[in-house]
C-alpha positions as a printed Julia matrix, in Angstrom:
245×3 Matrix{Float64}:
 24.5   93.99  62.02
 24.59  93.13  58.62
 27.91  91.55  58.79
 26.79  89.57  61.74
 23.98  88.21  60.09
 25.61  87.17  57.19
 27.81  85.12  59.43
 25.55  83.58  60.98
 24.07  82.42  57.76
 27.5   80.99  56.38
 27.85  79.38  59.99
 24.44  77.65  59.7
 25.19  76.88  55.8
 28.42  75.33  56.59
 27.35  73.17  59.29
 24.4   71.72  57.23
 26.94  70.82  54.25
 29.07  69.01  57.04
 25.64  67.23  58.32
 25.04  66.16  54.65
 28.9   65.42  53.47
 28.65  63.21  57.27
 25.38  61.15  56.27
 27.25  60.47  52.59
 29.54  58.68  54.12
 27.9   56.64  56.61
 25.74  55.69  53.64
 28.2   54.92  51.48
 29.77  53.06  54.47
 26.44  51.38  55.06
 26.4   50.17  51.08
 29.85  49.19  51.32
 29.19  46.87  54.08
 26.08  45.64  52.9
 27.83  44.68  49.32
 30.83  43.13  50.84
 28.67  40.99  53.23
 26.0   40.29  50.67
 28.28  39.33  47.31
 31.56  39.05  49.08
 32.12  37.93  52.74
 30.55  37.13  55.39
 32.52  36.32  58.83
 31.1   33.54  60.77
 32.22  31.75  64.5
 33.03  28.5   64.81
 30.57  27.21  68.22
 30.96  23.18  68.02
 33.65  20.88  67.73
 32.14  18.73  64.9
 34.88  19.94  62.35
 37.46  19.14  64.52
 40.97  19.42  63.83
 40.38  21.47  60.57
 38.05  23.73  62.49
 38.21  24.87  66.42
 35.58  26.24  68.7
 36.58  29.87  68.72
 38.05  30.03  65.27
 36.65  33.16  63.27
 36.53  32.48  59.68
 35.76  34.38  56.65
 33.16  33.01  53.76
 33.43  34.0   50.4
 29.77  34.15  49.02
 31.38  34.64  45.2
 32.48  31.15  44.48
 29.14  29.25  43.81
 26.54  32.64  42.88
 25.17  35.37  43.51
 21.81  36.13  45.86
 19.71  38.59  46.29
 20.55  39.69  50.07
 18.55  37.92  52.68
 17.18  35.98  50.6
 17.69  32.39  48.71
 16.87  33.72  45.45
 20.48  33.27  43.35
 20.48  35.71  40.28
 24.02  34.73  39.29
 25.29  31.35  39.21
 28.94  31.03  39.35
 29.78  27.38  40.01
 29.3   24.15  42.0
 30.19  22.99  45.58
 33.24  20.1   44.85
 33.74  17.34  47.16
 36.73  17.92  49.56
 35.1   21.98  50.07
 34.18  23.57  53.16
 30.4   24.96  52.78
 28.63  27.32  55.21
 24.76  26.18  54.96
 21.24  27.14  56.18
 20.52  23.94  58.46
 17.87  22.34  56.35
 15.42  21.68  59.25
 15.72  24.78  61.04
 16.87  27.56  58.38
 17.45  30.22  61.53
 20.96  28.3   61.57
 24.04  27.71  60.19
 25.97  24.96  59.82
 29.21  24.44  58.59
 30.45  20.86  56.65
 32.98  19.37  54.18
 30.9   18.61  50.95
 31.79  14.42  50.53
 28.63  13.6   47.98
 27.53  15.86  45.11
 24.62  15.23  42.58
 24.61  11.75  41.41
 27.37  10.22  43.71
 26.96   7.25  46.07
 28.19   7.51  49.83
 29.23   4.88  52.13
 30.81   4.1   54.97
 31.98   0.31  55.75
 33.22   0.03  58.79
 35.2    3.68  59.19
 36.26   3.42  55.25
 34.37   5.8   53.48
 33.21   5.35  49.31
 32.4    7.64  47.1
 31.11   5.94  44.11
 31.92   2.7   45.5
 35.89   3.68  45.49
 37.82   4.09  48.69
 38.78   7.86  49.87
 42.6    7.95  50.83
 43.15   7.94  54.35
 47.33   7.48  56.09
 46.87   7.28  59.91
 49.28   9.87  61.54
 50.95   8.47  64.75
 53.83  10.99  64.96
 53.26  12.93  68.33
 54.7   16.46  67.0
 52.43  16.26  63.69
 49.05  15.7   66.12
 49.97  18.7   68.23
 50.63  21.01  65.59
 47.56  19.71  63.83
 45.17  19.59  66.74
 46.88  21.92  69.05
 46.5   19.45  71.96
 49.19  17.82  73.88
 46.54  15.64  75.13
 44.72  14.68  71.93
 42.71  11.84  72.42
 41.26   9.98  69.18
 42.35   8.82  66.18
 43.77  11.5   63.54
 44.07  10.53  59.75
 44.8   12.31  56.51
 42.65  11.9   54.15
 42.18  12.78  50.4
 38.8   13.8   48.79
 38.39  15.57  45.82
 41.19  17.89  45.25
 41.34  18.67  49.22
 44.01  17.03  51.7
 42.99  17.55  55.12
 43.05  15.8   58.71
 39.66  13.76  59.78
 39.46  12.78  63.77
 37.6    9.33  64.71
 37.07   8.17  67.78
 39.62   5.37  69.26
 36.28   3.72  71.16
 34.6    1.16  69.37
 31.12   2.42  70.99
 31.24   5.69  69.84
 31.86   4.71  66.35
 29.36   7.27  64.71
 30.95   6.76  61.34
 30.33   2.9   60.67
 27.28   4.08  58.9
 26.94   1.1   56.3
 23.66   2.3   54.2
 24.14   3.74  50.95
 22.99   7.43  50.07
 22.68   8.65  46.66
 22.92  12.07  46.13
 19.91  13.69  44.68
 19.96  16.1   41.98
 20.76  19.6   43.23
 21.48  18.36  46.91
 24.96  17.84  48.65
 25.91  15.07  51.17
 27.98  16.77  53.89
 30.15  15.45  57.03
 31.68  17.16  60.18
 36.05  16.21  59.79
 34.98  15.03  63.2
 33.75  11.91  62.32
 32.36  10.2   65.09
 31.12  13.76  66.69
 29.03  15.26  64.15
 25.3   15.99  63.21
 25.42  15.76  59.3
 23.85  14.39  56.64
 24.43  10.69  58.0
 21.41  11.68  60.32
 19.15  14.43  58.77
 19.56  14.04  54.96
 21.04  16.22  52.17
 21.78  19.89  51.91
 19.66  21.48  48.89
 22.12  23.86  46.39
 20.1   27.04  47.75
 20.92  26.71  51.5
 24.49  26.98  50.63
 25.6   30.08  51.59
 29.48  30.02  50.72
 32.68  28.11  50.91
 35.21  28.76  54.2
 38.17  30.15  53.26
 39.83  31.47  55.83
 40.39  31.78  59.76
 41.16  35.43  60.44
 41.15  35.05  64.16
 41.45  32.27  66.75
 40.61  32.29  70.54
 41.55  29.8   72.66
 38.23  28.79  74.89
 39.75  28.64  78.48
 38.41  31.16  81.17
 40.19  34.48  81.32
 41.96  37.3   78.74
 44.72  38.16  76.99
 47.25  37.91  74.12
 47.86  34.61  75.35
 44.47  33.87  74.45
 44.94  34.34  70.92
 46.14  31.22  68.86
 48.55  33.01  66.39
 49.43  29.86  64.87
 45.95  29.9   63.25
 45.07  33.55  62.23
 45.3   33.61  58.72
 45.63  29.84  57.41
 43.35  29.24  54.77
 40.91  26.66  55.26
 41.63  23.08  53.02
């Protein structure tokens, strides 16, 4: 009886060490995600075309929260400041009049800099950014990943970034001929969709301030193609893993 008991014991002992050892790890699971998507990463989906070709609807992406500072989780408040937003970046942003959302934007205007568009030229600090039209069929498909691309597709060079822009090829929809002149405020950013003619940016709702920004894109880790149905076909391979420029 003794001997029975005593088993029963170890039994009962043994199953409350594998209870405990079991809610170690899903805490130290729990602090392991919370510390990667806090100070490290944070995967976002891409639900509008207004970054168009660099960015598809459907395109997964990773953001590195490391580059610009540190916060202190679900908040704004940065403890740690680690750098500054460049032009020619990809930023993921608290939308500044609605802070429930996020937004994602190439930085063109930081502190101090004046933006303008004449016409669909665009100056920064009243100098022209580079862009070389790109008629070549072959280079629009791979770019866009549309046979039946319809726009305008450009390279363009800002900052230390090459990357493709999209305008419209109608001279009604011509978003971009914004011909103003903004000058960036201290601490605020001047961002545009590479979508030029299709995106809601700062051209219409004003700067982003430095402690909305969330984190630079760095990288699409998965692409799905938006058409009804399921499958590997579904997947854009081409895509998963590019980095983001």
């Amino acid at each position: 009886m003794t001997d029975s008991s005593e088993e029963v014991k170890a039994s009962s002992l043994e199953q409350t060490e594998s209870r405990r050892d079991l809610m170690k790890a899903l805490a130290l699971c729990l602090l392991a995600v919370v510390v990667v998507r806090s100070f490290l990463f944070e995967p976002f989906k891409i639900p509008s075309s207004s970054m168009v070709p660099t960015l598809l609807i459907g395109d997964h992406i990773f953001v590195s929260k490391f580059n610009y500072g540190l916060s202190v989780p679900f908040t704004k408040v940065e403890f740690l400041r680690l750098g500054e937003p460049k032009r020619g970046e990809v930023i993921v942003f608290l939308f500044p009049r609605d802070e429930s959302l996020h937004y994602i934007k190439r930085v063109v205007g930081v502190p101090g800099d004046r933006i303008q568009f004449r016409g669909r030229d665009l100056f920064v600090n009243d100098q022209p950014i580079e862009k070389e039209p790109i008629a070549d069929d072959k280079e629009i498909e791979l770019v866009t990943g549309n046979k039946q691309f319809t726009g305008l597709l450009f390279k363009e060079k800002l900052g230390n970034a090459v990357h493709y822009v999209k305008y419209s090829n109608s001279p009604s929809y011509d978003f971009a001929a914004v011909n103003r002149t903004e000058v960036v405020p201290p601490d605020k950013f001047f961002v545009m969709g590479d979508n030029r003619d299709d995106s809601y940016d700062s051209r219409s709702w004003g700067f982003v301030p430095r402690e909305n920004i969330k984190g630079r894109a760095q990288m699409i880790w998965l692409s799905l193609d938006q058409e009804p149905g399921w499958g590997l076909d579904k997947v854009r391979w081409v895509r998963c893993g590019t980095l983001i420029h």
